[in-house]
C-alpha positions in Angstrom: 0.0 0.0 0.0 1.3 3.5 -0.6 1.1 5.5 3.2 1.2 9.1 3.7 1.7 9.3 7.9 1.4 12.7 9.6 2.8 13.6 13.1 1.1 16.1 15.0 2.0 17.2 18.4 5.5 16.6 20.5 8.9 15.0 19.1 7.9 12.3 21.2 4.7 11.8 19.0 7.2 11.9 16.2 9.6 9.3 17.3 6.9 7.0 17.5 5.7 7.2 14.4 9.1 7.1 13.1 9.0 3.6 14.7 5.5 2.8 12.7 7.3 4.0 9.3 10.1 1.6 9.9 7.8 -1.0 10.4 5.4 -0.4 7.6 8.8 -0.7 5.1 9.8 -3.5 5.8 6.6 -5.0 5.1 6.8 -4.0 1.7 4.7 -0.9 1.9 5.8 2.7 0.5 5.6 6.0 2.1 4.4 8.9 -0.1 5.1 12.5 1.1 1.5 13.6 -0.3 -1.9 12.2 0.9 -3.3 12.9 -2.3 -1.3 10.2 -3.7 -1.9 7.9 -0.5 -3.9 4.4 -0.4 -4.1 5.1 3.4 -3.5 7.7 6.0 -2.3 7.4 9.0 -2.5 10.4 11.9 -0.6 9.9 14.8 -2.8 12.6 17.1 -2.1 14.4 20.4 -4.7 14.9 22.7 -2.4 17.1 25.4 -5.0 20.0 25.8 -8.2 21.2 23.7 -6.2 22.9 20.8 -4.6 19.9 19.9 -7.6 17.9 20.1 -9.4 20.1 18.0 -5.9 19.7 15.7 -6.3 16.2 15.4 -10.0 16.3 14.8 -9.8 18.6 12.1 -6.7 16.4 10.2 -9.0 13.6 10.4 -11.7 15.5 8.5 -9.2 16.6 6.4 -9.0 13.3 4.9 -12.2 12.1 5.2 -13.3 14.4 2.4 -10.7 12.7 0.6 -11.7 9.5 1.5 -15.2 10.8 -0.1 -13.7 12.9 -3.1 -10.3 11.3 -4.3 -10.6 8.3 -3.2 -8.6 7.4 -0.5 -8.8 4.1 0.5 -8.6 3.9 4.7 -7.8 6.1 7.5 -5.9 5.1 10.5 -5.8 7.1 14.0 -3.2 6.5 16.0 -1.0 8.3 19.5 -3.0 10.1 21.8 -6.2 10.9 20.6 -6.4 7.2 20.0 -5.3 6.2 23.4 -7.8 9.1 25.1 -10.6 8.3 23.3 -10.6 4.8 21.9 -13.7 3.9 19.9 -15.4 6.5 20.7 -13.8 7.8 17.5 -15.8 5.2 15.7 -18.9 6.7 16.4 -18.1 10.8 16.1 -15.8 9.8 13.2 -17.3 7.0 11.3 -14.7 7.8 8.0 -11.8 6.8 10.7 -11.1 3.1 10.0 -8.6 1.9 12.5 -7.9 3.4 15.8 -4.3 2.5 17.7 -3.6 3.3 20.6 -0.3 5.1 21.8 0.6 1.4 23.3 0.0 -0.3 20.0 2.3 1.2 17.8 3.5 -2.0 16.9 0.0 -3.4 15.5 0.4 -0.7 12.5 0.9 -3.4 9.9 -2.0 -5.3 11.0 -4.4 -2.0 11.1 -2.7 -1.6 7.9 -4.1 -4.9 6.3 -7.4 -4.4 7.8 -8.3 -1.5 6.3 -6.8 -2.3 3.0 -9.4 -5.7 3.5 -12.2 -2.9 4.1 -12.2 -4.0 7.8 -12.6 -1.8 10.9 -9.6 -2.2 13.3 -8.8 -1.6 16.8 -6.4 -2.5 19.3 -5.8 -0.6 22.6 -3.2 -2.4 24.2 -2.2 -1.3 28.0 -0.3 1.3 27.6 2.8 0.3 30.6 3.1 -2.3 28.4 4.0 -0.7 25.3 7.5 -2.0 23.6 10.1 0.7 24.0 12.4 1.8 20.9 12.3 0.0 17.9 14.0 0.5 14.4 13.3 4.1 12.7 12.8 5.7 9.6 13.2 9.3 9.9 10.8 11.5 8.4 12.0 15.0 9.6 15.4 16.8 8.6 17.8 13.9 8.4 20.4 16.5 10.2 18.2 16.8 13.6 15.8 14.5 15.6 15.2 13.1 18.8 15.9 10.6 21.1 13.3 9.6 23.7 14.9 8.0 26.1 11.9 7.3 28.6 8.0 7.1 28.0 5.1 8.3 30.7 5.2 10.8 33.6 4.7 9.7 36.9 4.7 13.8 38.3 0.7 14.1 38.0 0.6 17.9 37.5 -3.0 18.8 38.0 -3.8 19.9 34.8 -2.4 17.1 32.8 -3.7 14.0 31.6 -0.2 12.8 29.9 -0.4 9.8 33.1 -3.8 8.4 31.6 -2.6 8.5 28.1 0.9 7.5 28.5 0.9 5.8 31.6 3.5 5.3 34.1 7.6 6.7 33.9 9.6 4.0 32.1 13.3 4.3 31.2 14.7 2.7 28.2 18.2 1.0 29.1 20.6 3.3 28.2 22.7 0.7 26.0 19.8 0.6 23.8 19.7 4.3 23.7 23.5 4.3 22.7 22.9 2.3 19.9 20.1 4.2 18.7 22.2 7.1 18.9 25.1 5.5 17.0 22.0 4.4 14.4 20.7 8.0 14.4 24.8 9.3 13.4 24.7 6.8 10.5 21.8 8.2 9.0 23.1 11.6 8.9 21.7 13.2 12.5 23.9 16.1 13.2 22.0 17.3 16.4 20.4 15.0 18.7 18.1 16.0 21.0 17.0 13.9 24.3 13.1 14.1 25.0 10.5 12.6 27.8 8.4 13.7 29.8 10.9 14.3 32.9 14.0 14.0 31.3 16.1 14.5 34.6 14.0 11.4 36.0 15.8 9.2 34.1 17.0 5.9 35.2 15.4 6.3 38.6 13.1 3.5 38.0 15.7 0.8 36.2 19.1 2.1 38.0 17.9 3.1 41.1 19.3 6.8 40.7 19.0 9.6 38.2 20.9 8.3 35.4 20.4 11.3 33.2 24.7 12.9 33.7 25.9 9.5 32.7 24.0 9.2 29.9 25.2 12.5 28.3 28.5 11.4 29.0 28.1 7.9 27.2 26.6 9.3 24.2 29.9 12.2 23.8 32.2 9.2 24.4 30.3 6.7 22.1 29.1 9.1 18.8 30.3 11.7 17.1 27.0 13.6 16.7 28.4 17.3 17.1 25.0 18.9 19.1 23.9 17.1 21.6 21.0 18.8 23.4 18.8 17.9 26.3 14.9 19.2 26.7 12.4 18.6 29.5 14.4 18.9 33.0 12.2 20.0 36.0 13.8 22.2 38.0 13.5 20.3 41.4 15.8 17.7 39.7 18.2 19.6 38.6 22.1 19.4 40.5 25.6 19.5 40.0 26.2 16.3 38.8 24.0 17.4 36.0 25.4 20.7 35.3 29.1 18.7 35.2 27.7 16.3 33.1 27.0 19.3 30.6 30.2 21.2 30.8 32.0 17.5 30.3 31.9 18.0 26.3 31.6 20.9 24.4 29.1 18.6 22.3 26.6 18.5 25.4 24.9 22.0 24.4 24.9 24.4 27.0 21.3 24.4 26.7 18.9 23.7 29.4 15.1 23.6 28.9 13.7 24.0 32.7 9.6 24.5 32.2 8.7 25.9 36.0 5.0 27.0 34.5 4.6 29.2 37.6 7.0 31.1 40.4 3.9 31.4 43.4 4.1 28.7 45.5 -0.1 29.4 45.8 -0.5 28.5 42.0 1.8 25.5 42.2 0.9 23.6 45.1 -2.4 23.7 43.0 -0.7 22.4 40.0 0.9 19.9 42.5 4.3 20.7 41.1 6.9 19.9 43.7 9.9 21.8 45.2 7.9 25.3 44.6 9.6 28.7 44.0 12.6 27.7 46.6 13.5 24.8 43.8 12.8 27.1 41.3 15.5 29.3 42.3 17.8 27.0 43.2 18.4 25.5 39.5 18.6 28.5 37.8 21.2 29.8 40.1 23.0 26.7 40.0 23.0 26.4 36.6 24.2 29.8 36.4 27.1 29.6 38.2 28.3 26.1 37.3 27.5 25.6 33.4 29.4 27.8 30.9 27.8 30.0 28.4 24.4 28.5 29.4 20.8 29.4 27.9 18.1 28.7 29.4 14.8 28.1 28.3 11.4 27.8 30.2 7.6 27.4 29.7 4.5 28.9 31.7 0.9 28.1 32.4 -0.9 31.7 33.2 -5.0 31.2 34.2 -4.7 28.3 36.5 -7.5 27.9 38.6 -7.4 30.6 41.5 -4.3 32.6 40.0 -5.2 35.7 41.3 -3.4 39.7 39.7 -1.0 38.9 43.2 0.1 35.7 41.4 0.3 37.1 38.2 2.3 40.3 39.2 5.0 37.9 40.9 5.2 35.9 37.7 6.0 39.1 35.8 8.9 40.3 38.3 10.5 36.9 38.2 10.6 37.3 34.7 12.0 40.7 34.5 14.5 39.4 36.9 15.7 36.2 35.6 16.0 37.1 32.3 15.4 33.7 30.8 16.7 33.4 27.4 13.8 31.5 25.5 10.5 31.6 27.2 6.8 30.3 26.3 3.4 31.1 27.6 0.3 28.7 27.5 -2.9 29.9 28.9 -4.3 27.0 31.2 -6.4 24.4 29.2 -9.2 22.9 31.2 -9.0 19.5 30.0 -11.7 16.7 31.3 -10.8 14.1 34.0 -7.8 16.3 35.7 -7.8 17.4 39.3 -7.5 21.3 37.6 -11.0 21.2 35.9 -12.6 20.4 39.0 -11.2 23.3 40.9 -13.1 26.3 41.7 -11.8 29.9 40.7 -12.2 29.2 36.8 -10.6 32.0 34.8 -12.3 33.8 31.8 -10.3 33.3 28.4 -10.1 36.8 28.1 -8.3 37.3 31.2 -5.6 34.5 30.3 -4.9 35.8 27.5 -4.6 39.6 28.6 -2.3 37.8 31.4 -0.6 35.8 28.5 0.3 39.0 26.9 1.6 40.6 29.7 4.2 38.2 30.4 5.2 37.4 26.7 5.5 41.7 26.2 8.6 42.0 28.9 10.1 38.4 27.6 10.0 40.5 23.9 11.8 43.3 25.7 14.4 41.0 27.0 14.8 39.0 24.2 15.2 42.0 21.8 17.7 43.1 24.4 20.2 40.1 24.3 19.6 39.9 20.5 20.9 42.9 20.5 23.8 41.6 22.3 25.0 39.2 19.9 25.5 42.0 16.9 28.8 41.8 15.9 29.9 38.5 17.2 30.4 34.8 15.1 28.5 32.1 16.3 27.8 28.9 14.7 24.4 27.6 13.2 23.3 24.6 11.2 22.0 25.3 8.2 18.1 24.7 7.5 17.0 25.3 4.5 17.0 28.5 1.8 14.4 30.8 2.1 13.4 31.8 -1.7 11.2 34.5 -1.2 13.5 36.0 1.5 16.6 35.1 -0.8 18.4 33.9 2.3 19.4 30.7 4.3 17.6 30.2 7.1 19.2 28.2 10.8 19.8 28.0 13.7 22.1 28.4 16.7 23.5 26.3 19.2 21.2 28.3 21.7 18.2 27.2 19.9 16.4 24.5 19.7 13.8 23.7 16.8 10.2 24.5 16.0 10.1 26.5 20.0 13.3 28.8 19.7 14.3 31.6 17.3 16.4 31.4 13.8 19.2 33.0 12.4 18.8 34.4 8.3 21.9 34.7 7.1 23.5 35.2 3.0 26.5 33.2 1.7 28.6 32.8 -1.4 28.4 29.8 -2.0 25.5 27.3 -1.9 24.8 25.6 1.8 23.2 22.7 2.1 20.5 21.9 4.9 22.1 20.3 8.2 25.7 22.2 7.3 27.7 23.9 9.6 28.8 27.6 8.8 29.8 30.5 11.1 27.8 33.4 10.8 28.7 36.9 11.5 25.6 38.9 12.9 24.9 42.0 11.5 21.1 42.5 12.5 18.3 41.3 15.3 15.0 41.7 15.0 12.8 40.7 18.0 13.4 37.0 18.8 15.7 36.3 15.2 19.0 36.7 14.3 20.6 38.2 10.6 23.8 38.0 9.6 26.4 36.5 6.7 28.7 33.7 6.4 31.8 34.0 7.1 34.6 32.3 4.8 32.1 30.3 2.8 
């Protein structure tokens, strides 16, 4: 069959289907790069808060007027949505044709055959269960992808359901991740970038410890891949041993993704985040002081239940005074079945994102200032693509991570192909972006 997959969501969404497109070749089937010219369609979904529901749902309809107009053959729901939801797809979705779960990735072949046989399909395996890793066929920028090097979240935020979708924290050994790694540098990876939900968790539940240091320092020793980047660390895990871990190589990235969603302790004892502002403060000032050239990256959650213009005015000064150098802002999602959407103290929409604003205005300020910064200095990026309208490449630095961070334009003289090193001068900076020229190619 000729299979058109699209990944919505996280780069842990993708890795999964990277392990369904591995699969699917070597049974002899053949992924297309347009649904229009697709027998099937498979959507691997995320169901992490309403927006990407409503995401997913309208992908799905997407190809069901396909299904009804150009005659695509089958479509097939798989990740989160699938997991969430199960068969209640069937019935709001009756142009869906197979439904797998995020703990079934491995059944893809036989939703495949089912469909292609004009049967329904469904399996909805226990998701603690789920078979970790597995063979991958990349189907982002060969130059950049991820590793996920542990699956569910054992935290229980309040407002999250990633526990019931994804189930319980599970490590994968980190041998297995090693040779994934050294598979990932064969196919081309230039910057590899470890995901999960709690990234600084790791190895807690198959070592007995946090395992996360020695793991950066295996994969410097054992590959060559030149960016090596780490995402997801909570703040209450964060120590020295893991800020040594990233000053061992100058391959570990001095890049350190810390989402804190809130500074007062009233807001997240309700989001039942642990160590509170105390821990909060503690990692950044550690990291500060012990990791060299470091940026630092974070994510909030403004509207929670109960937040009150207190709450909100102490988020803005901690932001004005850490000066983070990459920083997010999601208004709180009430999502069904989490502690959060029972809570009283329900904000309007309007008021989140007025707060949303407010916060994201001084992170503009202090972006533009340290943008500013960087004028007349060299720093490397990788190379993404070539912007033809623009006439200019497009990248990114080693402070930035894809898809969430900022990009560097940049001219050359001679032709640079995606995933290439080059050192760019930087002549410009324009809010959260970078413009410069090569220098010496």
């Amino acid at each position: 069959m000729k299979i058109n997959v699209i990944s919505l969501g996280c780069p842990k969404n993708q890795v999964d289907l990277e392990v369904m497109a591995a699969v699917l070749e070597e049974k002899g089937h053949v992924l297309v790069n347009e649904d229009i010219d697709a027998d099937i369609v498979i959507i691997n979904t995320c169901a992490f808060i309403e927006e990407a529901v409503k995401e997913s749902i309208d992908n799905i309809l997407d190809e069901a007027w396909l299904k009804k107009n150009r005659g695509l053959k089958g479509i097939i729901v798989s990740g989160c949505l699938a997991e969430r939801y199960g068969e209640q797809i069937f019935r709001e979705m009756p142009e869906v044709d197979a439904v797998i779960g995020a703990g079934s990735i491995h059944d893809i072949c036989e939703a495949v055959e089912a469909v292609s046989e004009g049967r329904k399909f469904t399996s909805l395996k226990p998701i603690d269960e789920m078979e970790l890793g597995g063979t991958r066929k990349l189907t982002g920028p060969c130059y950049s992808n991820y590793l996920k090097i542990a699956e569910g979240c054992d935290n229980h935020c309040t407002y999250c359901v990633i526990p019931q979708i994804r189930g319980r924290y599970r490590s994968r050994k980190m041998e297995d991740l090693i040779e994934e790694a050294r598979s990932l540098q064969k196919k081309g990876v230039k910057e590899l970038i470890l995901v999960a939900q709690d990234t600084t968790r790791y190895g807690t539940d198959i070592y007995g410890k946090k395992m996360l240091p020695r793991l950066l320092k295996e994969l410097a020793d054992k590959t060559e891949i030149p960016w090596i980047r780490v995402l997801y660390c909570y703040p209450e895990e964060v120590d020295e041993e893991l800020a040594e871990a990233i000053n061992y190589s100058d391959r570990i990235l001095p890049y350190i993704d810390l989402p804190v969603q809130h500074i007062s302790d009233a807001v997240l004892n309700r989001m039942n985040r642990r160590g509170g502002e105390k821990a909060v403060r503690e990692a950044v000032a550690l990291l500060r002081k012990k990791v060299k050239d470091l940026v630092l990256r974070t994510t909030l959650i403004v509207g929670f239940p109960g937040e009150t213009e207190e709450d909100v005015r102490q988020l803005c000064e901690f932001v004005d005074e850490v000066k983070f150098d990459h920083l997010g802002v999601f208004t709180y999602s009430r999502e069904e079945d989490t502690p959060a959407s029972l809570m009283p103290g329900q904000i309007d929409e309007k008021i989140k994102e007025e707060r949303k604003e407010a916060v994201m205005r001084r992170q503009l300020d202090i972006c533009s200032v340290k943008n500013e910064e960087k004028v007349g200095q060299t720093i490397e990026v990788i190379c993404e693509g070539y912007d033809v309208v623009a006439e200019t490449y497009f990248g990114r630095s080693r402070g930035d991570a894809p898809e969430i961070d900022g990009k560097v334009f940049f001219t050359g003289k001679k032709a640079i192909a995606p995933g290439t090193f080059v050192n760019v001068k930087i002549e410009k900076a324009i809010d959260y972006d970078l413009i410069g020229k090569t220098v010496n190619s």
